[in-house]
C-alpha positions in Angstrom: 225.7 180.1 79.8 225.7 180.7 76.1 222.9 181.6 74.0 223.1 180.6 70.2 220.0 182.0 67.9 217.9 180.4 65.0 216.3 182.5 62.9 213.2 181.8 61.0 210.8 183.1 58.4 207.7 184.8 59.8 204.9 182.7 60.5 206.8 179.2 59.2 205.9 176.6 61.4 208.2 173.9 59.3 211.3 175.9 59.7 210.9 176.1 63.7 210.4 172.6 64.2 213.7 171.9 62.3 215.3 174.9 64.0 214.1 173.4 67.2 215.7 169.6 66.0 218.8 171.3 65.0 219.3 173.0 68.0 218.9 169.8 70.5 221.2 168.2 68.0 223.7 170.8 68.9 223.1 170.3 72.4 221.3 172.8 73.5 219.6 171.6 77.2 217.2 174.9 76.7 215.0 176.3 74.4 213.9 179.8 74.2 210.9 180.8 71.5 208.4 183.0 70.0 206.4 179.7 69.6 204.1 179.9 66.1 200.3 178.2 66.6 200.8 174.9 64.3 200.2 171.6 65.9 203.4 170.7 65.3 205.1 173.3 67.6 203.1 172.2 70.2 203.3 168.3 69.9 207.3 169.2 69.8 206.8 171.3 73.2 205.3 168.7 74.7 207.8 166.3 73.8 210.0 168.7 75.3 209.0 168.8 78.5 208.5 165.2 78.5 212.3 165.3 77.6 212.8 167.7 80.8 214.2 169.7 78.6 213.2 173.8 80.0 211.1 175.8 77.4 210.8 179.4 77.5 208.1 180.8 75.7 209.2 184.7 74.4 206.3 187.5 73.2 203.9 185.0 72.3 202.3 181.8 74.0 200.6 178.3 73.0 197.1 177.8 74.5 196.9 174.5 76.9 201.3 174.4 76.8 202.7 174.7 79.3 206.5 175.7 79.2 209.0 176.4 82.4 207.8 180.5 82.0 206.5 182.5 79.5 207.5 186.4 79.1 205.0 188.5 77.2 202.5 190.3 77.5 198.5 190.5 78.1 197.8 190.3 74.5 193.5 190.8 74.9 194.2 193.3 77.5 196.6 195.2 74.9 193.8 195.2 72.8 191.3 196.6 75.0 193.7 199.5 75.5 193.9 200.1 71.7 190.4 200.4 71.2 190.2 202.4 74.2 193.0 205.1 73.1 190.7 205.5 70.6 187.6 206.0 71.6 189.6 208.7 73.9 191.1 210.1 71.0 188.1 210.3 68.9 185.9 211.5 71.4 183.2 208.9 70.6 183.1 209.5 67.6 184.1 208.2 63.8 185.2 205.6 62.0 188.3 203.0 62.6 190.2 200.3 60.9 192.1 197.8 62.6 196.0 196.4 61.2 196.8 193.5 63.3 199.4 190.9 62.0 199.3 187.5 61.3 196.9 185.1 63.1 199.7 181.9 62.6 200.4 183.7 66.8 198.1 183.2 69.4 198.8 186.2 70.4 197.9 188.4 68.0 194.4 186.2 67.7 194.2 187.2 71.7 194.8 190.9 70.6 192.1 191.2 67.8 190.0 189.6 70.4 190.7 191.8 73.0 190.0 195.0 70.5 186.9 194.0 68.6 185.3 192.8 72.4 185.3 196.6 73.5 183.3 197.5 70.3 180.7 194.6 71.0 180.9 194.8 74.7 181.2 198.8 75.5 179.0 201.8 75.2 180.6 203.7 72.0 179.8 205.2 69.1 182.8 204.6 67.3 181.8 202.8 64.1 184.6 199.5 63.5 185.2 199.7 59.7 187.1 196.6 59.2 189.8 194.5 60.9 192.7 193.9 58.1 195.2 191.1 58.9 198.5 191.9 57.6 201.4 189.5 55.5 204.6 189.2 56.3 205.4 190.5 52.6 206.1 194.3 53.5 206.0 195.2 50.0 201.6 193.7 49.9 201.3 195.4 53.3 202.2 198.7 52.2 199.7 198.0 49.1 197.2 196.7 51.3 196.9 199.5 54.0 197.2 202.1 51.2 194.4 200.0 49.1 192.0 200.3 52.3 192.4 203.7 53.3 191.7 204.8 49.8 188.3 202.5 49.2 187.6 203.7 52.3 187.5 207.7 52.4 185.2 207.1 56.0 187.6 205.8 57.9 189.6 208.8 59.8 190.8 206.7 62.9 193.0 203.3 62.8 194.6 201.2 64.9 198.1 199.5 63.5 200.4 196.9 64.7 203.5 195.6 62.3 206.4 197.5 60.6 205.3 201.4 61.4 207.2 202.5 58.3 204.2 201.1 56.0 201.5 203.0 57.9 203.5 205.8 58.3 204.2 206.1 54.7 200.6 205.7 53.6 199.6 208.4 56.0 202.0 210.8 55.0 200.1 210.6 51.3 196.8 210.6 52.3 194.9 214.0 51.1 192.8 213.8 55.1 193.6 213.8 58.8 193.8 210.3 59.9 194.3 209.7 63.7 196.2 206.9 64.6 197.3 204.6 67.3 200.7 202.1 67.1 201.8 199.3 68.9 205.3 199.0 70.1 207.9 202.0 70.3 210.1 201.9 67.3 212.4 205.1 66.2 210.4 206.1 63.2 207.2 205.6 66.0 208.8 207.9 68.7 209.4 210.4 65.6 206.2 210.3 65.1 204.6 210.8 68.0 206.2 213.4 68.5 205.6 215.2 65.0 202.3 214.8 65.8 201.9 212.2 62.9 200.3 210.0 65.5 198.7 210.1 68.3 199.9 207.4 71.2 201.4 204.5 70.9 201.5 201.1 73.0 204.7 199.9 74.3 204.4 196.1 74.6 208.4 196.0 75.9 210.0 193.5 73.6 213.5 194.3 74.4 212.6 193.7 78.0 210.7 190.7 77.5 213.7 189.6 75.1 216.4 190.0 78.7 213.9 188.2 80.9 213.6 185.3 78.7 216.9 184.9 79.1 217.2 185.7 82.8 214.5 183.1 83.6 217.1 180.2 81.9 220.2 181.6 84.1 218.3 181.8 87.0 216.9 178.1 87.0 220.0 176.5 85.7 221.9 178.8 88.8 219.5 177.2 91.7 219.7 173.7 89.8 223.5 174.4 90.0 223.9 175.9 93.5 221.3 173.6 95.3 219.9 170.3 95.8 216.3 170.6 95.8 216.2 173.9 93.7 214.1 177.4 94.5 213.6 178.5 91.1 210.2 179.8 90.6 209.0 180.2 86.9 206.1 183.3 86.4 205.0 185.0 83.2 205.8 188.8 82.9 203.4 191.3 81.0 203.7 194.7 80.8 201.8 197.3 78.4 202.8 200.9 78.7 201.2 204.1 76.7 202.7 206.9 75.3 
């Protein structure tokens, strides 16, 4: 089995749908993808499986699709367990602003979701600033996160999920403790952590999810190969692990 990859800008529903063309005009007989919410993905997916063409759905999901598996995570849960991390860390107390990235995913809506719930649903006292959705510019992001930390001395707890560099840099200038919780496990983020920069971080196991993906495909094209009636059973992974 070979694997051949399409990139595509962040967040640009036009390019996957011709990515997605292209690569059935190539001949691929399997799609894998980190699906972007546009109604054009999802009419395609559904012409998909109408095709009986397998689609694997990687780090991110479609609401009401339904593809051969999808590998991610439990992206409300995930948020819960931000908010959470904080209100351990803070002890109940102070203020916190939220960086999730762009809404264009289901998946991070689920997230945002899933955080902002605990603050209208559980018993703190943590006070929820603001909930910033980030670009995919990295050069406005690092303008934006530093623009609302500084209009907003109060603030001494947030939450961030996107390229760690830009909140690390902006924390790093700041003239007060900020405590801080980061999704996903990058270098710069283990650093970190363990400079005391931050305080925890949420793994959300992309490189995993990334093998599975593909490990669901060789696994259903083996029993379509090496049986008549075929045993493969799809399922959806999720994992979320704290540091």
């Amino acid at each position: 089995m070979s694997v051949d990859i399409y990139p595509c800008d962040d967040f640009d529903a036009s390019m996957q749908l011709s990515n997605i063309e292209k690569a059935i005009e190539n001949g691929a007989n399997a799609i894998i993808i980190v699906p972007i919410n546009d109604p054009c993905i999802s009419k395609k997916i559904r012409q998909l499986n109408k095709d009986n063409i397998p689609v694997v759905f990687l780090t991110a999901y479609l609401n009401r699709i339904a593809p051969l598996s999808s590998i991610h995570c439990d992206y409300y849960r995930s948020g819960r367990i931000g908010a959470r991390l904080l209100q351990l860390i803070s002890g109940g107390n102070g203020h916190v602003m939220a960086f999730f990235p762009s809404s264009a995913m289901f998946g991070n809506n689920s997230r945002k979701q899933g955080f902002e719930s605990y603050f209208t649903e559980a018993s703190t006292t943590l006070s929820l600033t603001g909930v910033i959705e980030l670009t995919n510019n990295p050069v406005k992001n690092l303008s934006l996160v530093r623009e609302e930390l500084t209009i907003h001395p109060e603030v001494d707890h947030i939450i961030f999920n996107g390229d760690s560099s830009i909140a690390l840099s902006v924390l790093t200038e700041l003239d007060r403790p900020v405590k801080a919780v980061f999704y996903d496990f990058s270098a710069e983020t283990k650093a970190a952590l363990k400079s005391g920069l931050i305080d925890a971080a949420i793994l959300q196991a992309p490189k995993d999810q990334g093998y599975q993906s593909v490990n669901v495909l060789f696994q259903y094209f083996s029993s379509k190969k090496n049986t008549t009636e075929g045993n493969f059973n799809g399922k959806s992974d999720s994992a979320e692990r704290m540091y």
